[in-house]
C-alpha positions as CSV (number, residue, x, y, z in Angstrom):
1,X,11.0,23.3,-8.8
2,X,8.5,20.8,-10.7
3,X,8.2,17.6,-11.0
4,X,9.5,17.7,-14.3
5,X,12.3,19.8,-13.7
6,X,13.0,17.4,-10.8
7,X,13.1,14.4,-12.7
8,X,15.7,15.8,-15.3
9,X,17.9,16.6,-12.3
10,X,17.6,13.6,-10.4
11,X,18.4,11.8,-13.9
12,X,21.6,13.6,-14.4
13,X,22.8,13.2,-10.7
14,X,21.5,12.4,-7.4
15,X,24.4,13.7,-4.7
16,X,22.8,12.4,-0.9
17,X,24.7,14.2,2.1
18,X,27.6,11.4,2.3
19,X,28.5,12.8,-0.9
20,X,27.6,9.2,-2.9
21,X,26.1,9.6,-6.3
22,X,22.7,8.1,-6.2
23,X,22.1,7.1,-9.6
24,X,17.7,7.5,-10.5
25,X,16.4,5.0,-12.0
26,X,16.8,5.3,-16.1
27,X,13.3,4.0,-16.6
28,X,9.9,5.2,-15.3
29,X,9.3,3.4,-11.8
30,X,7.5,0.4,-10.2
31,X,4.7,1.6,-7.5
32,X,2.8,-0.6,-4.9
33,X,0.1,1.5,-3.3
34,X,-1.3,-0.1,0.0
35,X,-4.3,0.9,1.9
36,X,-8.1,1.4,2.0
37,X,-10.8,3.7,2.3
38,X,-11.3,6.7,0.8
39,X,-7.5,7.5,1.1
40,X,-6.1,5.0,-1.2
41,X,-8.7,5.7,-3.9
42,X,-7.7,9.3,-4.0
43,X,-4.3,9.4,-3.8
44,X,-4.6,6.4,-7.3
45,X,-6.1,8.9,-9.4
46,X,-3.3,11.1,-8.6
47,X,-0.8,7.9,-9.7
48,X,-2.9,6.9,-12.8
49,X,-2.1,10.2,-14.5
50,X,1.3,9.0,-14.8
51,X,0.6,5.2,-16.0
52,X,0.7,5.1,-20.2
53,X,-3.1,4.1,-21.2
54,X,-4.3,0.5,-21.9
55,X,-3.6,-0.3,-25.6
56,X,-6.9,1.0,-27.3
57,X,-8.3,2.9,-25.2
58,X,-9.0,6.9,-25.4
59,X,-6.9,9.6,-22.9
60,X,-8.1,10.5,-20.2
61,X,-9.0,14.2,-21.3
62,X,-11.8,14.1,-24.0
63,X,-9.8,15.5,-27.1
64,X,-6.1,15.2,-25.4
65,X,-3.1,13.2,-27.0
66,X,-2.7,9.6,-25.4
67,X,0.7,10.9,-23.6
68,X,-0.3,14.8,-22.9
69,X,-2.1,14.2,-19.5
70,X,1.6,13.8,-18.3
71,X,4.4,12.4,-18.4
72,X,4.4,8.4,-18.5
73,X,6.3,7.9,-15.3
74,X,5.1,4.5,-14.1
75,X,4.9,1.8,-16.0
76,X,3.7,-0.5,-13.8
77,X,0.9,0.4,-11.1
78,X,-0.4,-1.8,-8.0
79,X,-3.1,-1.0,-5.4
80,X,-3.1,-3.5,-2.3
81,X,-6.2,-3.1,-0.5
82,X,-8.2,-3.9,2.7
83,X,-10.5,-6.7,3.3
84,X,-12.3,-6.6,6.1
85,X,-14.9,-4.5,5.8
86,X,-18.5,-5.8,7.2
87,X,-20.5,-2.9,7.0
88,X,-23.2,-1.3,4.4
89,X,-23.5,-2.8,0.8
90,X,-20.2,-5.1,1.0
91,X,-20.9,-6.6,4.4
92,X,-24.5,-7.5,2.9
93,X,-22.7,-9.1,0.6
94,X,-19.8,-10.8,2.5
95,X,-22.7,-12.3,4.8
96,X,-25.0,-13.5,2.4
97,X,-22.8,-14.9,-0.3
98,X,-19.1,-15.6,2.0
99,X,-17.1,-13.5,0.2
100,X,-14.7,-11.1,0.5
101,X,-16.1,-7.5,0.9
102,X,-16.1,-5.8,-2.7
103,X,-16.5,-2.1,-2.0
104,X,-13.0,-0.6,-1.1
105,X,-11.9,-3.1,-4.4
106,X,-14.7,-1.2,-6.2
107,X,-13.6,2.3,-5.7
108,X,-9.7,1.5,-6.5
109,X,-11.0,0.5,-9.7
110,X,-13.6,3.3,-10.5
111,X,-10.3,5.3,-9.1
112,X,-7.9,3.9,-12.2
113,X,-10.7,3.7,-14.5
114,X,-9.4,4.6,-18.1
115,X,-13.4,5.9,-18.1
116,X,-14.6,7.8,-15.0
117,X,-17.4,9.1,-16.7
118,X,-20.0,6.5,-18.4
119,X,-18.7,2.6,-16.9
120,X,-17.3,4.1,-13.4
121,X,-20.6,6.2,-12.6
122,X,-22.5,2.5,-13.5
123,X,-20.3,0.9,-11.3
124,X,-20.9,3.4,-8.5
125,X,-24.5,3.4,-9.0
126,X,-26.3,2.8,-5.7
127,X,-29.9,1.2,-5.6
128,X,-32.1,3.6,-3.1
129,X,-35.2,2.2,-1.5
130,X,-38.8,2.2,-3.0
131,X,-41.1,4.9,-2.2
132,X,-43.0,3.3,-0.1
133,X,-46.3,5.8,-0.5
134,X,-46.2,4.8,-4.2
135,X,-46.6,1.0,-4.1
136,X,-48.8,0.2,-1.4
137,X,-48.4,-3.6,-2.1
138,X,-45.9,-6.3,-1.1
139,X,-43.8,-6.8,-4.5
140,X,-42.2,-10.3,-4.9
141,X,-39.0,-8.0,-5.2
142,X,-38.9,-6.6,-2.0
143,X,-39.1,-8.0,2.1
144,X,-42.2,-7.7,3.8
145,X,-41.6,-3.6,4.4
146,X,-41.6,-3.0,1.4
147,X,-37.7,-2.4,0.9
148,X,-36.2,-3.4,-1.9
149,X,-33.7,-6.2,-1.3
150,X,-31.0,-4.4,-3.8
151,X,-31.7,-1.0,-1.6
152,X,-28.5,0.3,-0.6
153,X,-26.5,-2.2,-2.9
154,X,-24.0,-0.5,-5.6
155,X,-24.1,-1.6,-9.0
156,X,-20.5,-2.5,-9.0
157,X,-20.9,-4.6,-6.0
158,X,-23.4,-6.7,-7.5
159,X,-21.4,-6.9,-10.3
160,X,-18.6,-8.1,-8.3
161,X,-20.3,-10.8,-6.7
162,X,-22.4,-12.4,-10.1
163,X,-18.2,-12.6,-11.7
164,X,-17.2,-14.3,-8.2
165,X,-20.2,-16.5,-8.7
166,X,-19.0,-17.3,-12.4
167,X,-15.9,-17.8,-11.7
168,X,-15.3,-19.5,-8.1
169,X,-12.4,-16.7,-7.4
170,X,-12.6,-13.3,-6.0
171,X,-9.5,-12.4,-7.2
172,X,-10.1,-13.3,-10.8
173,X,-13.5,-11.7,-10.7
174,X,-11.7,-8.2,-9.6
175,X,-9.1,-8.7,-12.4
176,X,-11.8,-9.1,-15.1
177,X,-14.0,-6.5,-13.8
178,X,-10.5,-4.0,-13.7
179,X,-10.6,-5.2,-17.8
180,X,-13.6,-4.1,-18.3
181,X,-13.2,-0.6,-16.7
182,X,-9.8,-0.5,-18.5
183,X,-8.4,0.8,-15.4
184,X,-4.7,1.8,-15.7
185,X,-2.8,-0.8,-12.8
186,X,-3.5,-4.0,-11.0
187,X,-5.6,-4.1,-8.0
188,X,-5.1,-6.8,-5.2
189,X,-7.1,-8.0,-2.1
190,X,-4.5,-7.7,0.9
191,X,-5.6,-11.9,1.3
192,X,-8.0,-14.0,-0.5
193,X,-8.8,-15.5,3.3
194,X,-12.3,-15.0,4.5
195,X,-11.0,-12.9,7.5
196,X,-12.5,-10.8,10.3
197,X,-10.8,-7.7,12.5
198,X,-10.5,-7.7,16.3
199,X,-9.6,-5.4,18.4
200,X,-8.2,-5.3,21.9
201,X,-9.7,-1.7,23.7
202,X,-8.0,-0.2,26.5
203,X,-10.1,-1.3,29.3
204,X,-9.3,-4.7,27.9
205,X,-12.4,-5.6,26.4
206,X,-12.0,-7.4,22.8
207,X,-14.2,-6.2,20.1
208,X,-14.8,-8.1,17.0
209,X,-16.0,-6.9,13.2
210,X,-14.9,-3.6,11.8
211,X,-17.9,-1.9,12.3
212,X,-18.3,-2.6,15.7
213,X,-14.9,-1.4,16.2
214,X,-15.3,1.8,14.6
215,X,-18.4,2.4,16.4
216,X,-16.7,1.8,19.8
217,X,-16.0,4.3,22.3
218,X,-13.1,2.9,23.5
219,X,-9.4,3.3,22.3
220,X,-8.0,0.7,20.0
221,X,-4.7,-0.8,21.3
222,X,-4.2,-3.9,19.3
223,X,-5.2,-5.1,16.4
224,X,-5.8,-8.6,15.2
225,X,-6.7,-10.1,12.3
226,X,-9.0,-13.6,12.7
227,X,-7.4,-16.1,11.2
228,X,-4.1,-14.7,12.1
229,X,-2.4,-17.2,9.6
230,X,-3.8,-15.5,6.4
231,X,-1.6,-15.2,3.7
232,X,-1.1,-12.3,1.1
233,X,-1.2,-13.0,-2.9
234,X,1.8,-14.6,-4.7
235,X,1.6,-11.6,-6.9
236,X,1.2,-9.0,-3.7
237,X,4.3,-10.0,-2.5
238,X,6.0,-10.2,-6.5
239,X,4.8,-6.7,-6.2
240,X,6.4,-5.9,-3.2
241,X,9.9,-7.1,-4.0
242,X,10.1,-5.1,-7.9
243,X,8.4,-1.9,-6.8
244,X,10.7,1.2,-6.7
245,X,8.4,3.2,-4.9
246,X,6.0,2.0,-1.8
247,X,3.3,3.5,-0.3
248,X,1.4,3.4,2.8
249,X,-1.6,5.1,3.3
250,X,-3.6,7.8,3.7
251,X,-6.2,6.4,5.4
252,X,-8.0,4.9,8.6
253,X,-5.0,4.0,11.1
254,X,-6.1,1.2,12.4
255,X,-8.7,-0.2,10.1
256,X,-7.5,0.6,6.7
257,X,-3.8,0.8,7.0
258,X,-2.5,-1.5,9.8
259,X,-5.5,-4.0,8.4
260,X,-3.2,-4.7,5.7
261,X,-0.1,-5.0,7.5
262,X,-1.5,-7.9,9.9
263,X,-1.5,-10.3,7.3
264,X,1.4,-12.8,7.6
265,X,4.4,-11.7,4.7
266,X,3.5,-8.5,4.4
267,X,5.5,-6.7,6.8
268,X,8.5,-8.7,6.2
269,X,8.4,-8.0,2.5
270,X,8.3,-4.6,3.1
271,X,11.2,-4.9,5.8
272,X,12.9,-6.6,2.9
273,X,12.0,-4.1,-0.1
274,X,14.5,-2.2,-2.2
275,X,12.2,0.4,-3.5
276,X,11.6,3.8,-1.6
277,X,9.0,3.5,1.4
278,X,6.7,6.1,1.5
279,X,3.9,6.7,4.7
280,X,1.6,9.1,3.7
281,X,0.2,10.3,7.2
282,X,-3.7,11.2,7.5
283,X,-4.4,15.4,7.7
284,X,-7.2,14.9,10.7
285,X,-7.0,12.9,13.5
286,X,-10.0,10.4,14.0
287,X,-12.3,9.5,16.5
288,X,-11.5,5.6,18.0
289,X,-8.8,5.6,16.1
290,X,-6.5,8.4,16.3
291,X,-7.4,11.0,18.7
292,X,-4.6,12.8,20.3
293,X,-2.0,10.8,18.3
294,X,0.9,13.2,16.5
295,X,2.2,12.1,13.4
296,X,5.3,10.0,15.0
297,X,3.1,8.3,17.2
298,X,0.9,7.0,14.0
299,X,4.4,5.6,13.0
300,X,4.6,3.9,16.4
301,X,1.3,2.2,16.2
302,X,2.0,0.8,12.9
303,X,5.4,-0.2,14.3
304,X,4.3,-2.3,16.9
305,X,1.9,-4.1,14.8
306,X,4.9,-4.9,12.0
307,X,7.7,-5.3,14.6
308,X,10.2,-3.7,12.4
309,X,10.4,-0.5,10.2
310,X,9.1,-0.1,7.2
311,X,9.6,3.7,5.9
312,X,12.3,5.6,4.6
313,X,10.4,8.9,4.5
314,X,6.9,10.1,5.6
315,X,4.6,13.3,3.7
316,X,3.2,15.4,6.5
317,X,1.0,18.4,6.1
318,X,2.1,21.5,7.7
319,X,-0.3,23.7,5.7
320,X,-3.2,25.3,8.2
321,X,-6.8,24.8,7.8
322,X,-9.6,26.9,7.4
323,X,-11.5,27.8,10.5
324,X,-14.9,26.5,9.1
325,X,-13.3,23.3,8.2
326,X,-11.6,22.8,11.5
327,X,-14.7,24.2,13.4
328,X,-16.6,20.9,11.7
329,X,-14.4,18.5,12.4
330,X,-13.5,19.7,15.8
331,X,-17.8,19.0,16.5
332,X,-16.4,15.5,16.0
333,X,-13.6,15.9,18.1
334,X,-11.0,15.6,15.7
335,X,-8.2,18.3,14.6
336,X,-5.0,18.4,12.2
337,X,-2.2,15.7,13.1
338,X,0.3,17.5,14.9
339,X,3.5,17.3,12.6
340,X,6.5,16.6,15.2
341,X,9.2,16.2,12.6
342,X,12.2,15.7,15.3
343,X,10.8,12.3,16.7
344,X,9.6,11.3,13.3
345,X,13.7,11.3,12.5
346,X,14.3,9.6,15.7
347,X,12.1,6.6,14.6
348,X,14.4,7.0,11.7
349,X,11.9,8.0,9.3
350,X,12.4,11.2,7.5
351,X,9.7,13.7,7.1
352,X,8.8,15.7,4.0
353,X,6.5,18.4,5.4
354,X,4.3,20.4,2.7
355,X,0.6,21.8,2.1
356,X,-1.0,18.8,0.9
357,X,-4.3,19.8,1.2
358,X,-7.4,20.0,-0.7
359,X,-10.4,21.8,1.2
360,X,-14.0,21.1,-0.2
361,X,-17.0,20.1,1.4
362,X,-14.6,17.6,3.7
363,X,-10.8,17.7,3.7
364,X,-9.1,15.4,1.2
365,X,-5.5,15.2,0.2
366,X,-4.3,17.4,-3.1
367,X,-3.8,13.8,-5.0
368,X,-1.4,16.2,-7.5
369,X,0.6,17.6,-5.0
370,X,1.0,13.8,-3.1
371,X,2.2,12.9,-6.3
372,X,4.4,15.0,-7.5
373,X,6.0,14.7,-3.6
374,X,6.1,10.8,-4.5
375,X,7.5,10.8,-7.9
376,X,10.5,13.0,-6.7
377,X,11.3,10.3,-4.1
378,X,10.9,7.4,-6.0
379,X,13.3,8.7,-8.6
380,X,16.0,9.9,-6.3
381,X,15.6,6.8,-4.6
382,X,15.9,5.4,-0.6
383,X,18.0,7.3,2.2
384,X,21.8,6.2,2.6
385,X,20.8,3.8,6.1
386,X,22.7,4.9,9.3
387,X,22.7,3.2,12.5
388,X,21.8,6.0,14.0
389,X,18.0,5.9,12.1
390,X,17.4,2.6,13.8
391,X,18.0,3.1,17.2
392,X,14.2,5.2,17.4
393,X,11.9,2.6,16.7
394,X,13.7,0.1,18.5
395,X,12.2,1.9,22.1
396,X,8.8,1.7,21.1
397,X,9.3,-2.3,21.6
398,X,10.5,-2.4,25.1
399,X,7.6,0.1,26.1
């Protein structure tokens, strides 16, 4: 059935399995995406097509009606997103200047860019080093090896920090920059703190700074977020509470998804939230951070970091992967997330198993097919609660 075909059903009548009428909502819905990475950035293109176009602005497709890219389903659009990164371009700039790390910010908004074309490829621009054989003197522009000190910078980054610089807030300077791109939704830092990730290993050494993390050896088995009293956005948490649909991930476990969920309101308001919970769970499991973990135990992990539950259903890929793509990864040690759908309904979660995937050069999540999955739950709305879906995640707290 289609999404469509789906919506007109689920707006007639909604019948769960206690025989209740669910009543879908009569309007197009609320969405809170929250994450980091790649992941998030990919799955809000798949969201934007739905999200009616900033007042003059041209469609999406050159030489399409406003409304023909698809339906207008959401009318109101939110990405929360992750803070802490340190490395590359954005740790550059979160050293140098103290503030918060623009690139993950950067790619949500090139991701719901009315424009992907002209402004986003400017803002994605990247800066590459000088050849060095062509200048063979020290320019006033560059360090004394002759690197340029923008090398390795993207332009939107830069761009980023001068609008921080002009106006004193980070969060203003990524809601005028999201203006200028026209992008179709609001886009939020997960805190406006200053903060830094550690992580407790499992031969109980604590590393500190994303990047270090990530290029530990070791098994992450707590995460922490320095200072652990940072607070999210008034408007993340307004967010929260009016959204119809919720989403977590895909994305990085530990260091893109839990990240987020470390910072003090969060999890409650997402305990607390009316709308349909959705975690999106990763295809491939991930060196550090993943390895060996099914998809139920990806739920675990984020459970113990939140102390309570926060999903009503979970999308899980059962489609198989190509042998050359798994022969790739698998020189990385990773391989597809096992989908154990029993103990994902023990931890009271319900799974919604599908292909999902998009081969290409890497793996990637089919954005189209996540959201058409999404839509459909967001309009037929949460799971009647039973006692019965609580009693699985409350073992993974006397462990």
């Amino acid at each position: 059935m289609s999404l469509r075909d789906t919506i007109k059903s689920v707006r007639s009548t909604a019948t769960p399995a206690s025989g209740e009428a669910r009543p879908a909502p009569a309007r197009p819905l609320r969405v809170v995406a929250i994450g980091g990475g790649t992941g998030l950035s990919t799955l809000l293109r798949g969201l934007k097509r739905h999200v009616a176009a900033p007042p003059g602005t041209l469609p999406i497709l050159p030489g399409a009606d406003p409304g023909a890219t698809a339906p207008c389903l959401i009318s109101d659009l939110a990405a929360i997103v992750t803070v802490t990164d340190d490395g590359g371009s954005s740790g550059r700039l979160r050293e140098d200047l103290k503030m918060l790390p623009p690139g993950d910010l950067r790619n949500c908004m090139v991701a719901l860019s009315e424009d992907e074309h002209l402004l986003s490829r400017l803002f994605q621009y990247r800066f590459d080093a000088p050849d060095a054989s062509a200048n063979t003197h020290t320019s006033p522009r560059t360090n004394g090896g002759g690197v340029s000190g923008l090398a390795g910078h993207s332009f939107g980054n830069i761009f980023l920090a001068a609008m921080h610089g002009i106006t004193g807030d980070f969060t203003q300077a990524v809601q005028m920059s999201s203006q200028i791109l026209a992008t179709r939704g609001h886009i939020y830092p997960s805190t406006s703190s200053y903060v830094t990730l550690a992580a407790r290993m499992d031969d109980g050494s604590t590393v500190e700074g994303e990047t270090s993390i990530t290029a530990s050896k070791r098994r992450i088995v707590e995460l922490m977020l320095v200072p652990a009293t940072a607070k999210p956005l008034p408007e993340t948490l307004d967010a929260i509470a009016a959204a119809d649909l919720i989403t977590l991930g895909p994305g990085s476990l530990y260091t893109s998804l839990i990240t987020n969920l470390l910072v003090q309101g969060i999890p409650q308001a997402l305990a607390q939230a009316k709308g349909t919970r959705v975690y999106i769970c990763n295809l491939m499991t991930q060196a550090n951070e993943s390895i060996g973990l099914t998809a139920s135990q990806h739920i675990e992990r984020i459970y113990r970091h939140t102390g309570t539950p926060i999903f009503d259903y979970a999308l899980v890929n059962t489609s198989p992967v190509s042998p050359a793509l798994l022969a790739r990864y698998a020189a990385e040690g990773a391989e597809p997330i096992v989908a154990d759908l029993d103990r994902m309904e023990a931890l009271g979660v319900r799974p919604i198993p599908g292909n999902f995937i998009f081969e290409g050069d890497v793996l990637r999540h089919d954005y189209d097919r996540v959201t058409d999955a999404l839509l459909r739950l967001g309009f037929e709305g949460r799971p009647k609660a039973a006692a019965k879906q609580l009693r699985g995640w409350r073992r993974i707290f006397r462990r």
